[in-house]
C-alpha positions as CSV (number, residue, x, y, z in Angstrom):
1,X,0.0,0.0,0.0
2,X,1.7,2.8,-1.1
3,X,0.3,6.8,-0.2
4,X,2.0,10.2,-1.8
5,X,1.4,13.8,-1.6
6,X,2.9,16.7,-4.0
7,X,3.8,20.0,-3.8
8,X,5.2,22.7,-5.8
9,X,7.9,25.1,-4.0
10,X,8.9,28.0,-5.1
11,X,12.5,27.5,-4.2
12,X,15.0,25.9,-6.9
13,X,15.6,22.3,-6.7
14,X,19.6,23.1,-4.8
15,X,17.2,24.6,-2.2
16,X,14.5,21.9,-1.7
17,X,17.6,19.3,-1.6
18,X,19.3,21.6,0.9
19,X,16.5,21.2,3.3
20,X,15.5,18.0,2.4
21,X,19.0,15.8,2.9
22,X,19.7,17.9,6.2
23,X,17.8,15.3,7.6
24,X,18.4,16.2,11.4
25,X,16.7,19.6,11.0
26,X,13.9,18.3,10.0
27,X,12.4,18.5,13.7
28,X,12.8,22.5,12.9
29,X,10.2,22.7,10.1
30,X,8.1,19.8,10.8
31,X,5.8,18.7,13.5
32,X,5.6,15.0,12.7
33,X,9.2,14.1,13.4
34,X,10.6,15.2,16.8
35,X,13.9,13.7,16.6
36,X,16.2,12.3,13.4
37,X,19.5,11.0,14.5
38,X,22.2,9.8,11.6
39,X,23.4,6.4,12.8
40,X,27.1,6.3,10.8
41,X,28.8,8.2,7.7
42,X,29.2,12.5,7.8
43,X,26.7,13.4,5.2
44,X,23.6,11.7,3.8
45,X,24.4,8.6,1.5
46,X,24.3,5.2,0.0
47,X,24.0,3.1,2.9
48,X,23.2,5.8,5.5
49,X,21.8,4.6,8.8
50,X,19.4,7.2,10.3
51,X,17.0,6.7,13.4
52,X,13.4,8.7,12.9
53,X,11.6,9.7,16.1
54,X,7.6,10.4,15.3
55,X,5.1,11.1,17.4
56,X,1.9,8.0,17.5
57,X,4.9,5.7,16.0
58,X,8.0,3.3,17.3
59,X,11.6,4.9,17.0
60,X,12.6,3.5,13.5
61,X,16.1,2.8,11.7
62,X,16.2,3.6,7.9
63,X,18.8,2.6,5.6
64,X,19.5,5.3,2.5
65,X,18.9,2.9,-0.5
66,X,18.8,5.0,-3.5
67,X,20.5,8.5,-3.4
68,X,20.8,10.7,-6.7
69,X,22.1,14.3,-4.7
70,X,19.7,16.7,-6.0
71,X,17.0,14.8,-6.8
72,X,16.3,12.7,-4.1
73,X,16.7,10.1,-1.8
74,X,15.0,6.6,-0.7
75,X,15.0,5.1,2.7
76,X,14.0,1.6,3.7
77,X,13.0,0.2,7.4
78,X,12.1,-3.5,7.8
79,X,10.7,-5.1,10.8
80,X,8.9,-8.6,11.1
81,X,6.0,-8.7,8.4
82,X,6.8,-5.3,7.4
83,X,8.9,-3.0,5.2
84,X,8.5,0.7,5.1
85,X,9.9,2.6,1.9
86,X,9.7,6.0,2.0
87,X,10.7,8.0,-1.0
88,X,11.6,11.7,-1.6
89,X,11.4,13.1,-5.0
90,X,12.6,16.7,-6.1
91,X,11.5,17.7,-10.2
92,X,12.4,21.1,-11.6
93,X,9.9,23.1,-13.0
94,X,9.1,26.3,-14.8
95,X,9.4,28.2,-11.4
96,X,10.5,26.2,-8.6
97,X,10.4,22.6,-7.8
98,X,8.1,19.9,-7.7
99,X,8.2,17.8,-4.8
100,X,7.0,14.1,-4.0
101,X,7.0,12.4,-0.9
102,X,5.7,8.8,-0.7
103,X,5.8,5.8,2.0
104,X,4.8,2.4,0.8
105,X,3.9,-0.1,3.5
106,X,4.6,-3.9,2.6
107,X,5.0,-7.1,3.7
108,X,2.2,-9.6,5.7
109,X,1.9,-7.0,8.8
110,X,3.1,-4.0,7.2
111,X,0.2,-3.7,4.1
112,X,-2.8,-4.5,6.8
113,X,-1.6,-2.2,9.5
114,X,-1.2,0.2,7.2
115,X,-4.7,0.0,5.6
116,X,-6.5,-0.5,9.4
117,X,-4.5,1.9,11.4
118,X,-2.3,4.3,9.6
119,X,-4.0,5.5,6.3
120,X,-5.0,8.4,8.2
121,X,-2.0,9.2,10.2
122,X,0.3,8.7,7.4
123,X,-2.1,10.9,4.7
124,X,-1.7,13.5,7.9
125,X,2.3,13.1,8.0
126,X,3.0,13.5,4.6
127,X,0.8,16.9,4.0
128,X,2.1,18.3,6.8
129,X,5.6,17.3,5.7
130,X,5.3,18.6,2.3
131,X,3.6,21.9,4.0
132,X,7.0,22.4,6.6
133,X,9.4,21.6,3.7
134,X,7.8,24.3,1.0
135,X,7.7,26.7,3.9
136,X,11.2,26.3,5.0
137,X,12.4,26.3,1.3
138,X,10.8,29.7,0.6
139,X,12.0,31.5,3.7
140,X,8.3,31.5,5.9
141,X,9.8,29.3,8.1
């Protein structure tokens, strides 16, 4: 089960990537993660272990599985039953950038969890994501 939100910024796509890969600061512009904490290597990359604090959700460890600088970035957490892929997508466009964040719940546990108890939630989360991260980009934040 895979959910998605989009959202144009009016910030070039260096910005939006700025923001976006400083993955610790993301507690500053949004209220759905209270704590990120890089597990390993200086700067966000292939490999990258990085522990997400949410509120109404477990600590989680992601692992950076896809990472084209500038564009975007793909992080994986697995559990019993379940894997969580979360992906973040920057686009260029006539004025700004084009931004899509999705999170894709798999596995036996992970696809019926998500459809009984975190459609909602997660729909919440990733608006109020994509709200933060245009904010931040163009300076209201």
């Amino acid at each position: 089960m895979e959910q998605s939100r989009e959202i144009d910024i009016d910030a070039p796509p260096a910005r939006v990537w700025e923001v976006m890969s400083d993955v610790e600061r993301w507690p500053e512009w949004t209220e759905t993660v209270t704590s990120v904490t890089r597990l390993d290597a200086d700067s966000l990359g292939l490999g990258s272990r990085v522990r997400v604090e949410q509120p109404k959700l477990p600590p989680t460890e992601y692992v950076v599985t896809e990472l084209d600088p500038g564009a975007g970035f793909t992080w994986v957490a697995t559990g019993p039953g379940v894997r969580t892929t979360a992906r973040h997508r920057i686009s260029a466009t006539g004025y700004g950038s084009r931004v899509r964040l999705s999170v894709e719940q798999a596995g036996p546990v992970g696809a019926l969890m998500g459809r009984l108890f975190f459609t909602r939630l997660t729909d919440r989360y990733l608006a109020t994501e994509a709200a933060g991260l245009k904010a931040r980009c163009e300076g209201t934040v």
